[in-house]
Structures are given as structure tokens and as C-alpha cells.
C-alpha positions, 0 to 999 in steps of 0.5 A, spaced: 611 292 821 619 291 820 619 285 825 613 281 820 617 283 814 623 280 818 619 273 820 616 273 812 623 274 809 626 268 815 620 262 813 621 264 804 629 263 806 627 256 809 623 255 805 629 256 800 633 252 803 629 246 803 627 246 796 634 246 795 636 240 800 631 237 797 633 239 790 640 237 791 638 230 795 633 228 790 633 229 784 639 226 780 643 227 774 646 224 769 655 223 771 660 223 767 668 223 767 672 221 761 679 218 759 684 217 754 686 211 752 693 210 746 688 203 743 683 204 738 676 204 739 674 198 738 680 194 742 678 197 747 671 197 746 674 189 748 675 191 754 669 194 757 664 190 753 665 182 756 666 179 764 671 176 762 676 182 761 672 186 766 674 182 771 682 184 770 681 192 772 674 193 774 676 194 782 674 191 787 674 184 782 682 187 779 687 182 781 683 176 783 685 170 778 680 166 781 673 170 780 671 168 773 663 169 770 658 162 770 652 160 766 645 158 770 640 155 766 642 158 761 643 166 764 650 169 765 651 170 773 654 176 776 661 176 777 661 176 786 667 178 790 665 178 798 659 184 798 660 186 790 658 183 784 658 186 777 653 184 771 654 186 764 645 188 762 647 191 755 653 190 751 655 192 743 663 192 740 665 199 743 662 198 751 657 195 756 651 197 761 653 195 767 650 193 774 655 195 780 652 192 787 654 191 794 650 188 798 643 192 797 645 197 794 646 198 786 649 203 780 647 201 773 654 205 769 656 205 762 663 204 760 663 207 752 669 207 748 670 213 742 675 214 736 679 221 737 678 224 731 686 226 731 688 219 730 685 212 730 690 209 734 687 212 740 681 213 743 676 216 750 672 212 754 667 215 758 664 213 765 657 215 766 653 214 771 645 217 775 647 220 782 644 226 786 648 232 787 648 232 795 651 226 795 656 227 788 658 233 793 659 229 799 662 222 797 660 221 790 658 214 795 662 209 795 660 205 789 660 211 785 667 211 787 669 205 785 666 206 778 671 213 778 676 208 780 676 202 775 675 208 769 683 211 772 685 204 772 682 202 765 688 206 763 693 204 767 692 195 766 692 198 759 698 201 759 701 197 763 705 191 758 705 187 764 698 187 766 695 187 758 700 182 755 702 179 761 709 180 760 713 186 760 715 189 753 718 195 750 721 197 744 729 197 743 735 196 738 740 191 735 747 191 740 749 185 739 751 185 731 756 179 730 754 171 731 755 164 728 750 160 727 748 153 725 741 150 725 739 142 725 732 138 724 731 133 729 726 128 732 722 131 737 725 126 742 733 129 741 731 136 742 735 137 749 741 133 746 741 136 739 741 143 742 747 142 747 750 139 741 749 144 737 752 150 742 758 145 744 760 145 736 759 152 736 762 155 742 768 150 740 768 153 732 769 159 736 774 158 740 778 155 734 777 160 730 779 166 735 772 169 735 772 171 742 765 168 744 762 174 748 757 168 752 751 171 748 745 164 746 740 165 742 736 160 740 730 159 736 726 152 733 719 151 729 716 145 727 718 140 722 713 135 719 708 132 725 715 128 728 721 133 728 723 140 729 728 145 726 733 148 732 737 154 731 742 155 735 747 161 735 753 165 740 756 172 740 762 173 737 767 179 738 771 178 733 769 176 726 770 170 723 772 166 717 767 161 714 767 157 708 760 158 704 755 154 704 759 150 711 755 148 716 756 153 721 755 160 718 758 167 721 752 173 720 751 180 722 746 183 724 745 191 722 747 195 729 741 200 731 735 194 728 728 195 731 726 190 735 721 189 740 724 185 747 719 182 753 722 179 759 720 172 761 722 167 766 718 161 767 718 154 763 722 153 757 717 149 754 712 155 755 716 160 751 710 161 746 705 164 751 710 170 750 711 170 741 703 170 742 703 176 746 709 180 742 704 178 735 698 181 739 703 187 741 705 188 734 698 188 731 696 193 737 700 197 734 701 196 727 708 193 727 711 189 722 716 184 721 719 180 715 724 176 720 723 171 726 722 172 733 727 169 738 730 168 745 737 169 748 738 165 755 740 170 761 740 163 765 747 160 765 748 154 761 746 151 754 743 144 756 736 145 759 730 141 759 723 142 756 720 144 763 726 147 767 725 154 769 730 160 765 730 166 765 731 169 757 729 176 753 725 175 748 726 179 741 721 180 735 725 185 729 720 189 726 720 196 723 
């Protein structure tokens, strides 16, 4: 009797086991996992909304400047990377439904953007996806990994000036105060040669009028009409100097401890407004304003460059 109850009691916990084998290997549930984001909710819906930007976080597609999304008789193909490819099926302002496949294999996930209640300048996003609990407890599978990976690195590309702007920009102070000026309209041809000009007059201005140069260059120029252009060019001084009102050459200060916004670039010269545009997009971003201009201070030795030459500058935007 004690041994029949033994061998009933052994097959209803096989029994048990299988149900929850089968259970747990089968039957799916709805994954989720969620981070924070300093964007708000529709700047980053951006993000997870199109290929175009996917592409720049989603791993294994992130870092790979040459994958771009195509069009086929009228339909939007996946982005492919060696076995993976990556389709956004649903799309709205704050997400995207996406298909994430390798070979055979295939995950349909969401990516949401929410707003944080406590401020509109910060939002989460959520990751969802349909996985079984076995293999959630096992290895979440690989291209459940990779979706869990890519949400993490969504964070880090969007905190990262560098990946998100393309330049790295930070916010910093005025330390250099004290400067002379002077600004000119030439034709567009005559730029290189009237900005050399430009810093010889005002580094020989300096000189003769003890002003201790400090080797500081700072330049700025926009347009003027649809044949010129309007250069401003301006060195540090150390002393200050005397100047006639309305003169030419001017002398200025500029208040010590001012906000600015500052991005380090290094490439060609005539290229210069790639990063002002990502320093208005940064300020925007992040509800900055400025009532002054943005300009460039030259880190490369030197005051004659050519519109092509590569050269280091800091790049400075004032704002409060």
C-alpha cells in the first residue's frame, strides 16, 4: 500500500514537472525593462521612431557609417548588417514597433518614449518584447540580448555629446576678459588675405600700445549681401588699452565668469558651421538662449589659413 502511494505520488510530480517545463518553455510573456532618458519625450521619440537614426545605437548596426535604409518599388527595406536586419513595421512621434532578425530567427520589440511626470525635459523609455520564461531565465536568446543591449546604449549615444551632436560640447565660463577688435567687409575672394591683415594690424596695435598680447585669436565672419562678407577678428590682451572712440581697432571686455557653451572641433576650416549648428541644436535641446554671437578661437598656431586647411579651434556659443 505505502509503496503504491510512493509511485502515485512520484508520477503526479513528473507530472508537475512537465506541466511546468512545458509552461515555462512555451508559454510566452510580454518583457519589459525601461531607462531613463535627460531628453524630452518627443526628442526622443526621434530616436527610435525612423532607420535613419536607429542605425546610430541599435547594436549590432551602431558604428557602421555605411548601412543606410533603401526604398524598393515603393516599400522601405531592412537595414542589413552581415546575419542581422532591422524594419521598422509601426512608427508614431514617441516609438516604433520593430522586426530584429538573424538569419531565421526573428523578434518583433517596441521601443516607447514616456514624459517623466516630475519634468518635461526628461523622459523613459521602454523596451518590450514576447519571450518564453525558460528561455528569458536561460539566456533571454540572443536577439532578446541584443534588444536589452541597444535600449542601454540608447542612453549612452544620447548622453554622449560626441555621438549625439557629433562634437563634444560642454558648458563652461568666461577666463579670457580683455580683447581688441576690429571687423571689416570684404569680397569673398579677399577672405584669407583680409584676415591675415586683420590680426597683423591688431597684434602690431597691441604691441604698440603695451598690451601684452596673450597669443589668444578669435574669429567670427557671416555673410554680407550675396559677393562679401563681414570678418571679425580679435586677440587677448593682458593689459588694458587705450583707444580712440569710434576708432577702428576697438578695446572690450567681456564679463569673467559669463556662461558659455564650448565644443571642440578639428577638421576643415570652411566647415566650421557644422558644429554652430550642432551647438543650436544642443541649446534648443536644452532650453538655452543666447542674445550674442557664437565664435572660434584658433588652438592651431598661425593667423593665415586656407578655407580648406585643417585646424584645431574651441568653439564658444554665450548663453544664460
Amino acid at each position: 500500500m505505502a509503496i503504491g502511494k510512493k509511485k502515485s505520488f512520484g508520477i503526479l510530480l513528473l507530472l508537475v514537472i512537465v506541466a511546468a517545463a512545458g509552461y515555462t518553455g512555451f508559454v510566452s510573456k510580454t518583457w519589459e525593462k525601461t531607462v531613463s532618458i535627460p531628453y524630452s519625450m518627443l526628442k526622443t521619440g526621434e530616436q527610435v521612431n525612423n532607420a535613419v537614426n536607429l542605425i546610430k545605437w541599435f547594436r549590432p548596426f551602431a558604428g557602421n557609417e555605411t548601412l543606410k535604409e533603401t526604398v524598393q518599388n515603393g516599400q522601405k527595406t531592412p537595414v542589413v548588417s552581415e546575419d542581422y536586419s532591422l524594419q521598422v513595421l509601426q512608427a508614431s512621434t514617441i516609438g516604433s514597433v520593430l522586426k530584429f532578425s538573424k538569419g531565421s530567427a526573428g523578434l518583433e520589440c517596441s521601443f516607447t518614449a514616456a514624459s517623466d511626470p516630475k519634468t518635461m525635459d526628461e523622459c523613459t523609455v521602454t523596451l518590450q518584447y514576447k519571450n518564453s520564461l525558460l528561455a528569458h531565465w536561460l539566456d533571454r536568446g540572443q536577439l532578446e540580448a541584443k534588444a536589452v543591449e541597444s535600449l542601454e546604449n540608447l542612453k549612452t549615444f544620447m548622453e554622449d555629446t560626441r555621438q549625439f551632436y557629433g562634437y563634444e560640447i560642454e558648458e563652461t565660463t568666461v577666463t579670457d576678459t580683455a580683447y581688441i577688435f576690429k571687423s571689416s567687409i570684404v569680397p569673398l575672394t579677399d577672405r584669407r588675405t583680409e584676415t591675415k591683415k586683420l590680426y597683423e594690424e591688431l597684434i602690431a596695435y597691441s604691441a604698440a600700445n603695451n598690451g601684452n598680447y596673450t597669443g589668444t585669436r578669435i574669429f567670427y565672419s557671416t555673410p554680407y549681401g550675396t559677393d562679401k562678407i563681414m570678418l571679425f577678428a580679435s586677440i587677448g590682451v593682458a593689459n588694458e588699452v587705450k583707444v580712440t572712440p569710434g576708432a577702428a581697432i576697438q578695446y572690450k571686455r567681456m564679463p569673467l565668469g559669463k556662461n558659455l557653451l564650448m565644443a571642440t572641433y578639428q577638421g576643415p576650416l570652411n566647415q566650421v558651421s557644422k558644429v554652430f549648428n550642432a551647438m543650436e541644436n544642443f541649446k534648443a535641446d536644452h532650453k538655452l538662449s543666447s542674445m550674442a554671437i557664437p565664435y572660434f578661437k584658433f588652438i592651431s598656431d598661425g593667423i593665415d589659413f586656407a578655407d580648406d586647411q585643417v585646424v584645431q579651434l574651441k568653439v564658444y556659443y554665450p548663453i544664460f
